[in-house]
C-alpha positions in Angstrom: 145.0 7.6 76.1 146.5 4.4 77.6 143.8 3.7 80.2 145.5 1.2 82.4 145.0 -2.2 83.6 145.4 -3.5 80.4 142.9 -1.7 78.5 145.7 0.2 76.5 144.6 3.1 74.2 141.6 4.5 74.3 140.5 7.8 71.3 138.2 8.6 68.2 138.1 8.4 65.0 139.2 11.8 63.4 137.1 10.5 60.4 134.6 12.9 61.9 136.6 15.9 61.0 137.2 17.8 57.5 139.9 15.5 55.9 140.4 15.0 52.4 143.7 16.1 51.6 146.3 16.9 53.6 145.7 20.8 54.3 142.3 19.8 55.6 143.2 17.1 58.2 146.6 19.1 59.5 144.1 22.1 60.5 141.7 19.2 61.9 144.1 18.3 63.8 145.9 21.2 65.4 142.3 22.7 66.2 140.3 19.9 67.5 143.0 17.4 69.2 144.4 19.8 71.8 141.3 20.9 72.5 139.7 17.0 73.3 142.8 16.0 75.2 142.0 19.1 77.5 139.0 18.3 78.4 139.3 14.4 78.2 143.2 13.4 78.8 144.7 16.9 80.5 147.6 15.0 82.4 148.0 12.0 80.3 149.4 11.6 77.0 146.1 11.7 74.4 146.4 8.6 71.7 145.6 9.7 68.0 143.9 8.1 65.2 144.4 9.7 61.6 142.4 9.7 58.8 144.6 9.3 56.0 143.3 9.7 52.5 145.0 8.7 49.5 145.8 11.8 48.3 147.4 13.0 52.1 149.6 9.5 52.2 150.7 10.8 48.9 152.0 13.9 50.2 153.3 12.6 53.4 155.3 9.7 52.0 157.7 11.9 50.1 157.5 14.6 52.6 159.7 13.8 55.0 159.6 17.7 56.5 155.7 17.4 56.7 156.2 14.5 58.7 158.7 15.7 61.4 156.1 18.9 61.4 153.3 16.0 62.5 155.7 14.7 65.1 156.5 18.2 66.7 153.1 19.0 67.4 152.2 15.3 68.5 155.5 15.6 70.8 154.6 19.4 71.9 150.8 18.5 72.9 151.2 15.1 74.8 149.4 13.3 71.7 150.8 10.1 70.1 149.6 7.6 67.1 148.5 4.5 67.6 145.7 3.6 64.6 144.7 5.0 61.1 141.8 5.0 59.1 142.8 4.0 55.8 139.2 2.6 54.8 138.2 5.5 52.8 140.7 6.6 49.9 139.0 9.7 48.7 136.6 12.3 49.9 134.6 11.8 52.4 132.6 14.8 52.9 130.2 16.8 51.6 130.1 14.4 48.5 127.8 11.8 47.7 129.3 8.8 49.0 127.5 5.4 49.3 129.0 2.1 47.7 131.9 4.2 46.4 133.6 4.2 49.8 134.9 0.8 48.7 136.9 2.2 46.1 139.6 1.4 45.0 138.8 -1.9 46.4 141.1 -5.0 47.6 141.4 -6.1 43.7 143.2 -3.1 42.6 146.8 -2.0 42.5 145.5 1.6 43.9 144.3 0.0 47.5 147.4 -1.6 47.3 150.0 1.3 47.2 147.7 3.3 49.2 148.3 1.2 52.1 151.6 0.8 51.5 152.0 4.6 51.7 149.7 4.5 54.9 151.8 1.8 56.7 155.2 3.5 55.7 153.7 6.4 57.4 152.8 5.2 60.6 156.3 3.2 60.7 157.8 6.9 60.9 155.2 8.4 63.0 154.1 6.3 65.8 156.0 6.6 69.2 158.5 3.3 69.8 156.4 0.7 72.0 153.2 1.1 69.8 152.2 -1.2 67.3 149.6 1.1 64.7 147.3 -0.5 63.4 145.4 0.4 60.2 142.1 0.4 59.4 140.8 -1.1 55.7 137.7 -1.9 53.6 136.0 -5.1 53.7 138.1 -6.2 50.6 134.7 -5.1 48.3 131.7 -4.0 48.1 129.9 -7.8 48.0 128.2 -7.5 44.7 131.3 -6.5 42.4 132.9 -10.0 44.3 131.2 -12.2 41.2 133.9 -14.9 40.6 136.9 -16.6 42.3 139.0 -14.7 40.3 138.2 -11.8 41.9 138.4 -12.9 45.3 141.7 -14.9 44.5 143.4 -11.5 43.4 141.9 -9.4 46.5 143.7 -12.2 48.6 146.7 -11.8 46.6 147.0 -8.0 47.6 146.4 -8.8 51.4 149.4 -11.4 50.9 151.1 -8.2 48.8 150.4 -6.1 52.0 151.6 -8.7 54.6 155.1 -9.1 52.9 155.5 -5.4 52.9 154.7 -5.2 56.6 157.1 -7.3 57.1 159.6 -6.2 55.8 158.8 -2.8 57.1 159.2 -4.2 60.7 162.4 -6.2 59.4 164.4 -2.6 58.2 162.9 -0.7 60.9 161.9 -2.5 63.8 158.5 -1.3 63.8 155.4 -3.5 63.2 152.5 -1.9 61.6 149.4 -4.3 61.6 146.8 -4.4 58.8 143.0 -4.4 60.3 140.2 -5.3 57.5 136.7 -4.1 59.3 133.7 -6.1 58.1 130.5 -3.9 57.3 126.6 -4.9 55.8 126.4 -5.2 52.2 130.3 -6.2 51.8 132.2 -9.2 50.8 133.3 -9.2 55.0 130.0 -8.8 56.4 128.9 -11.1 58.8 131.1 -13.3 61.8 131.0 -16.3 59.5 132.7 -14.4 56.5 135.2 -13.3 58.5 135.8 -17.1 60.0 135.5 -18.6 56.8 138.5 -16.3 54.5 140.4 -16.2 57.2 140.1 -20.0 57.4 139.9 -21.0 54.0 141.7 -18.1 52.1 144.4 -16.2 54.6 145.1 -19.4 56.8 145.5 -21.6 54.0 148.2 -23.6 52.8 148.1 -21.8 49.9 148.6 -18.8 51.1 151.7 -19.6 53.6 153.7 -21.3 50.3 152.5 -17.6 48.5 153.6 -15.3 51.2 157.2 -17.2 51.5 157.8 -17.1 48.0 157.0 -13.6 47.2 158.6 -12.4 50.8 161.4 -14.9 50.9 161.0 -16.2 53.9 160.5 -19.3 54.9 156.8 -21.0 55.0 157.4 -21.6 59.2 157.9 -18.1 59.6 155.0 -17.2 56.4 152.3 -18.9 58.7 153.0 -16.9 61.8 153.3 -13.5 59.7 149.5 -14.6 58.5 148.5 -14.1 62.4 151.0 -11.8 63.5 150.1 -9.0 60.7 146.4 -9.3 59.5 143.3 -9.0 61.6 139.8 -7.0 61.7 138.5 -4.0 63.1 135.6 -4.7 65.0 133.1 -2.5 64.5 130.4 -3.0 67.4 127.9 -1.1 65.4 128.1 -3.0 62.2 127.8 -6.3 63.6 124.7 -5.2 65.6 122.9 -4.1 62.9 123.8 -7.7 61.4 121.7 -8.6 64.4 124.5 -11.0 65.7 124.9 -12.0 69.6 127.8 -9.6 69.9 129.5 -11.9 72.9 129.1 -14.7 70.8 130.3 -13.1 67.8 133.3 -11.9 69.6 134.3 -15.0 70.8 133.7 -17.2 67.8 136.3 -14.7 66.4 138.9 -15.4 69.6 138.0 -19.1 68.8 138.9 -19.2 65.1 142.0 -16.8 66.1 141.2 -14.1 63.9 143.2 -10.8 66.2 140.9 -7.8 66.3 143.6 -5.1 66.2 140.7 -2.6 66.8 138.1 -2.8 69.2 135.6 -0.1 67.3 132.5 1.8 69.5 129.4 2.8 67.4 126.2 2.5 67.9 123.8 2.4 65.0 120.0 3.2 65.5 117.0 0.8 66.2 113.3 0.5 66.2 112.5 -2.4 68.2 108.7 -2.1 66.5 108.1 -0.5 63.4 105.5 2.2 63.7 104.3 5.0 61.3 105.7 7.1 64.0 108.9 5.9 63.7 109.0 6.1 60.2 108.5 9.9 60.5 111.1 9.8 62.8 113.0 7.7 60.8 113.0 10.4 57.4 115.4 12.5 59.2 118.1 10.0 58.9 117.5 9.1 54.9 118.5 10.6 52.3 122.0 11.0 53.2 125.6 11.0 51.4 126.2 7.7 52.7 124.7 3.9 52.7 122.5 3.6 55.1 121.9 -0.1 55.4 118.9 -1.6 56.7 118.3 -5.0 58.7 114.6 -5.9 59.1 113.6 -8.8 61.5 110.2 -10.0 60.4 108.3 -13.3 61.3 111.7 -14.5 62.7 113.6 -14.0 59.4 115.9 -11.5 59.0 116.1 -9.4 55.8 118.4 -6.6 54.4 118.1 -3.1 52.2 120.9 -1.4 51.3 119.0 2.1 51.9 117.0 2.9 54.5 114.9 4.6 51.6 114.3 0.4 50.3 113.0 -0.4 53.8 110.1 2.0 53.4 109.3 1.1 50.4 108.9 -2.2 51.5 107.0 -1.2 54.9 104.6 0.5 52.3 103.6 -2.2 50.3 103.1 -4.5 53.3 102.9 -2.9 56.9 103.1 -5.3 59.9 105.2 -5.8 62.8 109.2 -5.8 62.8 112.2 -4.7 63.9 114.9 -2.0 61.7 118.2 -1.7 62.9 120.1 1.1 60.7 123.6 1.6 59.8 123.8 5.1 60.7 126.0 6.3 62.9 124.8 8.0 66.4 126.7 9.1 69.3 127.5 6.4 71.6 126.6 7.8 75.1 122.6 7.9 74.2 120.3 4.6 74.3 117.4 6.2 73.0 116.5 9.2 70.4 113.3 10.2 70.7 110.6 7.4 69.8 113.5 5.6 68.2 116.7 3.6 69.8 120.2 2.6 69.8 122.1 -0.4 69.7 124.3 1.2 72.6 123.3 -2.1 74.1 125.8 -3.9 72.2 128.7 -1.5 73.0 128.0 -2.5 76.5 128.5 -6.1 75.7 131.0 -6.0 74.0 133.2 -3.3 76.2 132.1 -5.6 79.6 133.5 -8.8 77.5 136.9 -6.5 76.9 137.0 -5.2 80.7 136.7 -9.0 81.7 139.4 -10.5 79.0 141.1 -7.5 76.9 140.5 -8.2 73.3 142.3 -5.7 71.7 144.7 -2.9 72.6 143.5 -0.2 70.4 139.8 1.1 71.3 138.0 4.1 68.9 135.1 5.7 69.2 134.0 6.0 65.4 130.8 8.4 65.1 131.8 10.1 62.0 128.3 11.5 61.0 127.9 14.8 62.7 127.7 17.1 59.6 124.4 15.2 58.9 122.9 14.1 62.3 119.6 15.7 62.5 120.0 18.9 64.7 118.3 17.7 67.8 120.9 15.7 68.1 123.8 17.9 67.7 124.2 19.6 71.7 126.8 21.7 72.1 130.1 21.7 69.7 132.0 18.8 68.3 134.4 18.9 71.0 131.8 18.7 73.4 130.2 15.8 71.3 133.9 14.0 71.5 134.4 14.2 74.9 131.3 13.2 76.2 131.8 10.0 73.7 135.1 9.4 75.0 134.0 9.9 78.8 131.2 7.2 78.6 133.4 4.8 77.0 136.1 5.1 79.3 133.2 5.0 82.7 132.1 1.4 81.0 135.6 0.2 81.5 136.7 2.0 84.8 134.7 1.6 87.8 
């Protein structure tokens, strides 16, 4: 949904749907879409974001008839594309996930063509006036990121990417941008890694005399095509469980003119003191398919677990006053859950920064996790869950 005065579009993630292949997200689609742009969007044309696995950019790529199917039923119920999820490249549910949702990762052919397939897509798909965006992994998972090999070939596959983007905008006037999204544990984690590889690896002049030469164009033009076609998603949630100043993370990012092509809302949960209390409460949300990454604020330091599960542990073996804030994510429209909390705070820092001076044109809501939020927290169906999310957004940015 374009929401006016220069906020631009405005959806959620369908990440939060069955989507694994293609049959799975073409019934997600046609059963959930309609029905959110009814309650959310009923007289305005309803912008879409699509999961696309690997295996359904596969299928769409060289089905040119699926396609024109996917643009009937956009054109036929007032919806449009603007943004894909392109971060995970296999199944996401149902299935033990955890550091495998990295895979393939930035240092492999597989990401590579993937996102290839995933850009050619959207070129074909996306309405004309609408620059999609697509949303990637953090180039890797931080540990496997163990020499400067590794990160010189991940960089060499972004540069890969950026020539094929444009090129793709060169034979068919469209521009398709590529959005990296930093997240805890990875080798993009915090607002300094993103400042520093954009400054020292995708800004460099290494990497403008690499771009020309494998694009063929010439470095002048190479430099700008760094800015115009790479940027981040930024995922509220994730840097608020970094425990960064989201304002000032946000505009050390406009300062070092890194683009946010996606301007992300999720709200993670917090405990503002660590109580056995809240550590019952807290079981509930471990133990799940995915990572749930932990950052602990103790004695002014801050500390991180890559599983909630490692956080306990640690609260057992020395109890004492801190603060958790998990990578789990809960719907956007509640501040607190119980004895525990949310970083909703941060969503509303970030979105009244954004209302002030627009950041980005494309806004998500990105609460993927309601096959395994606890059930006090599922009310009513997931269209009702959608559509509340949506509404609150959209009353922090209109008055």
């Amino acid at each position: 949904m374009d929401i006016g005065n220069r906020l631009d579009h405005l959806t959620y993630s369908t990440l939060v749907h069955p989507g694994d292949n293609w049959e799975q997200i073409n019934a997600s689609l046609r059963k959930y879409l309609p029905e959110v742009k009814k309650r959310f969007s009923p007289d305005e044309p309803f912008g879409v974001c699509i999961r696309l696995a690997s295996a359904t950019a596969n299928e769409l790529v060289q089905n040119k008839s699926a396609r024109e199917e996917l643009k009937r039923f956009f054109q036929e119920n007032d919806l449009y594309i603007f943004t894909a999820n392109a971060f995970v490249y296999g199944t996401f549910k149902n299935t033990l996930v955890k550091e495998q949702v990295y895979e393939p990762d930035w240092h492999t052919e597989e990401r590579l063509q993937y996102t290839k397939n995933v850009a050619d897509i959207l070129a074909d798909l996306a309405p004309a006036g609408v620059a999609p965006s697509i949303q990637t992994a953090p180039l890797a998972f931080r540990p496997k990121v163990d020499t400067p090999e590794y990160l010189a070939t991940m960089t060499t596959n972004v540069l890969r990417m950026i020539a094929h983007l444009a090129n793709l905008e060169k034979t068919t006037g469209r521009r398709v941008t590529l959005a990296l999204e930093p997240e805890p544990a990875c080798y993009l984690e915090t607002t300094d890694d993103v400042v520093t590889y954009f400054r020292e690896q995708l800004y460099s002049g290494a990497s403008a005399r690499h771009l020309a030469k494998i694009s063929g164009m010439p470095v002048s033009e190479a430099i700008g095509a760094l800015r115009r076609y790479v940027g981040i998603v930024y995922d509220i949630c994730h840097q608020a469980v970094e425990c960064e100043d989201i304002e000032d993370s946000l505009n050390r990012l406009v300062d070092a003119g890194v683009p946010i092509f996606k301007l992300q809302e999720a709200s993670a949960v917090r405990v503002a003191e660590v109580t056995q209390e809240s550590i019952d409460a807290l079981r509930r949300f471990a133990d799940t398919i995915y990572l749930t990454q932990t950052s602990e604020i103790k004695d002014g330091k801050v500390k991180q677990y890559l599983n909630l599960e490692d956080a306990f542990d640690a609260w057992e073996r020395d109890p004492g006053p801190r603060e958790w804030r998990i990578h789990f994510h809960v719907p956007v429209f509640l501040e607190e859950l119980g004895v525990l909390r949310t970083t909703r705070f941060a969503i509303v820092d970030a979105l009244r920064l954004h209302k002030a001076l627009p950041l980005s044109s494309h806004l998500e809501i990105e609460t993927y996790t309601w096959d395994v939020l606890p059930d006090h927290l599922k009310t009513g169906d997931i269209v009702d869950y959608v559509s509340r999310e949506l509404d609150w957004v959209r009353s922090q940015l209109i008055d």
